[in-house]
N, C-alpha and C positions, 0 to 999 in steps of 0.2 A: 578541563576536568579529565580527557580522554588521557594526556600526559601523565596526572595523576593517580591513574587506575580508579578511576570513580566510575565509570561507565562501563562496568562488569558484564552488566547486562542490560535486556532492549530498554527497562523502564528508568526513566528519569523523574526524579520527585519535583514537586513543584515547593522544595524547602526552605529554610533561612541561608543556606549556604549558596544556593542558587538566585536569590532574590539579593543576596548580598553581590554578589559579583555584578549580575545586573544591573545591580545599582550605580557601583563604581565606575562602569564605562557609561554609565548614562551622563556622568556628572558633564563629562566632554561633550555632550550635546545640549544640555541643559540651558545655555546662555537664551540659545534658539528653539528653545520649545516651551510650551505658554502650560502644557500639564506636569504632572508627578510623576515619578517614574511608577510604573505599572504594569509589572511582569505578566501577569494573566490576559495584557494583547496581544502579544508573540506568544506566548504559550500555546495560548488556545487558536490561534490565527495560523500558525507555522502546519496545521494540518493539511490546507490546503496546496501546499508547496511537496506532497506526496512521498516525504521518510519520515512521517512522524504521524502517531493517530494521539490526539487529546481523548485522555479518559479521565473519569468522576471518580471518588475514592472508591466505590464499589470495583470499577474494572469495565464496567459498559462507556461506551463513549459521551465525553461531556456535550449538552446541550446548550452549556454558553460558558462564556470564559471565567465568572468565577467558579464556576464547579471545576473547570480543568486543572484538578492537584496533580495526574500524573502525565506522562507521555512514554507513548510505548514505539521505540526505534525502531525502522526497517532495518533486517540483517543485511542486505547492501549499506548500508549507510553506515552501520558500526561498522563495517569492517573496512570504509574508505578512513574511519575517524580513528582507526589503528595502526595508519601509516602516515609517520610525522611530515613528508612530503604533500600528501595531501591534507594534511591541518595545517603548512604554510601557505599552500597554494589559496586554500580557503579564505584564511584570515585577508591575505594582500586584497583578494578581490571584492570580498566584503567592504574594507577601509578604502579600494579605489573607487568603488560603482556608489556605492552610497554617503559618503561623507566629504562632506566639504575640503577643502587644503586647508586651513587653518586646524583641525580639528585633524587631520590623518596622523601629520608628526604627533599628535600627544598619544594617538592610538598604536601605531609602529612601536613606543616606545614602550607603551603596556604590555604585549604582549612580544617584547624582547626582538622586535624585528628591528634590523637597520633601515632609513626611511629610503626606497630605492630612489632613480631617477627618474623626471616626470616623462619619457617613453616609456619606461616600462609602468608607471603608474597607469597608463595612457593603455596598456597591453591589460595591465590585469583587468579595468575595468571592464572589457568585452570577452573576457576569457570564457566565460562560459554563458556567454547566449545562445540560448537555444536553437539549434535549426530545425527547419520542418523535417517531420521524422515518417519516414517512410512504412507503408504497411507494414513491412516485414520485423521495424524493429518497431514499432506499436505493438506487434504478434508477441516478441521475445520478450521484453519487459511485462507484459501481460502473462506470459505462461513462465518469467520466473518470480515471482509471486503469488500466484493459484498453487502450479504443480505442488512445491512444497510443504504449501500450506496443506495438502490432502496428501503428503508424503507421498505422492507420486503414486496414489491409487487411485482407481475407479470408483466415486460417489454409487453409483449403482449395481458394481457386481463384486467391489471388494477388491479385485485383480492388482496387482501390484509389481509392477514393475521397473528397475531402476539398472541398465548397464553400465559395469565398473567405468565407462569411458564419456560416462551422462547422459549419455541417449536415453530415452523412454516412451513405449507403444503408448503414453498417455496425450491424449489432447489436455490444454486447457478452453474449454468451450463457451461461448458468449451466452449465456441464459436470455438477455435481449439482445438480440443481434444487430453490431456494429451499424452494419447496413442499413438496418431497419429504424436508427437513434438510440441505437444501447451504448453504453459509454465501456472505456477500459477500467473502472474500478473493478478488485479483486470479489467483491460484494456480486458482481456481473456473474462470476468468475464459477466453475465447476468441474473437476478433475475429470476426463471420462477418455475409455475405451475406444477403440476407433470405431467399431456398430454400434456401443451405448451413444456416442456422440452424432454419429450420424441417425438413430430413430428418434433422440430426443430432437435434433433440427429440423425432421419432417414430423414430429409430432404423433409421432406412436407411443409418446408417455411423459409424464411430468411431474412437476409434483406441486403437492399442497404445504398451506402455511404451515404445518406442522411436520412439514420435512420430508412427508411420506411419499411412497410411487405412486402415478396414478398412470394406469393404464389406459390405453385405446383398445381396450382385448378386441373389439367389433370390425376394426380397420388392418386387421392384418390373420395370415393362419401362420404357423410357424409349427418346427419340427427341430429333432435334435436330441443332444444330450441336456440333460434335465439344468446344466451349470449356466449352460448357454441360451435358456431360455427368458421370457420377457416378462409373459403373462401369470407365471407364479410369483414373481414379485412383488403385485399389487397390492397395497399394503403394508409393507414394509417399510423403513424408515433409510434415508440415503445414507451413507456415511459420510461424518463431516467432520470439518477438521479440529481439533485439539482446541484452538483461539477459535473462541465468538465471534471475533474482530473480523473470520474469514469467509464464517457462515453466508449462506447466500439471501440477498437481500429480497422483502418480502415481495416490494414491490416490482422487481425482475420476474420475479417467480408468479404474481399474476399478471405480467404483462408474458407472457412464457401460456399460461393456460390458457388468456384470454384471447392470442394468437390462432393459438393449434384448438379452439373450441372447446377445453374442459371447464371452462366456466358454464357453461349450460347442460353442463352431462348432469 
């Protein structure tokens, strides 16, 4: 589809044109599988493998797989599926790690590849296993899907900062903190300032289910110009990003107050 110009943009439909195709490479597994073909298993299942969110026709995310009609792309992912290099590399290793030898030749032939030799069949299949990923790039894949999503502003003072060379003054900050069993989903995930990041980690503020600031006014004095202050905030609503998809999720946000004590303020 990506060869075709079909994939314009992040959403992919859960259509006839798509359940058509689906089908026809299922036929080559079909000998060996006792159910029907059944697109809304990967559909809705393929979320958890992290470039793709299943959504309902509304646009909130689906709660099970027959409600998942759409799917909404990470922009890393469409832009590996715009270089035909990486839609071969993909395809080989797909048809090497998961599909029988009897069944790879009819699949090679589908999608227009010559069938290589069984080393390099041998190569694709471990091509892209995972290795354990170290803090730093746990950090970078995490802050580049936050930062963006909050266009590289500060949830709490607005500040907005982006150098022509990518750098930016913004954190992506862990609302339950890694350390503590917060996970790297973007939902975790909150754009801030290097002070707004560092009061919200010791707990000089937070917020509530409905997005807003909640201060510690009690736990700190502060001085300044009026921009840079903390305690006029209270109140106010964070800024958040554009996609719902990015918002922060509820149950961070009280594990977040019920940390730093605002649950019993």
């Amino acid at each position: 589809m990506a060869e075709e110009g079909k994939l314009a943009g992040a959403l992919l439909r859960r259509d006839g044109d798509l359940v058509f195709r689906f089908s026809s490479y299922w036929k080559v597994v079909a000998p060996r599988r006792q159910t029907k073909p059944d697109i809304s298993f990967p559909f809705y299942h393929l979320k958890s493998e992290g470039f793709w969110q299943a959504l309902a026709a509304d646009g909130r995310p689906a709660t099970d797989r027959r409600a998942a009609v759409l799917a909404q792309m990470e922009a890393p992912f469409l832009v590996c599926l715009s270089h035909p290099k990486f839609r071969s590399l993909a395809r080989r290793t797909l048809i090497a790690k998961y599909f029988q030898p009897h069944e790879r030749a009819e699949l090679y032939s589908l999608v227009e590849l010559p069938v290589p030799p069984e080393d390099v069949i041998a190569a694709d299949a471990v091509r892209f296993l995972p290795e354990k990923e170290s803090g730093s790039q746990r950090d970078a894949k995490f802050a580049v899907r936050v930062l963006p999503a909050y266009d590289y502003t500060c949830a709490l003072t607005s500040y907005r900062m982006l150098a022509l060379n990518g750098k930016t003054a913004l954190d992506a900050a862990h609302i339950h903190q890694l350390k503590l069993g917060g996970h790297n989903h973007p939902t975790n995930g909150i754009a801030l300032a290097k002070t707004a990041h560092w009061l919200f980690d010791h707990g000089f503020w937070s917020i509530g289910d409905d997005f807003t600031i909640l201060v510690a006014a009690d736990r700190f004095d502060e001085a300044g110009d009026a921009s840079h202050l903390l305690k006029p905030r209270a109140g106010h609503p964070i800024l958040l990003p554009t996609s719902k998809h990015y918002w922060p999720a509820r149950e961070c946000l009280k594990w977040h107050r019920q940390q730093h004590g605002f649950e019993t303020r």
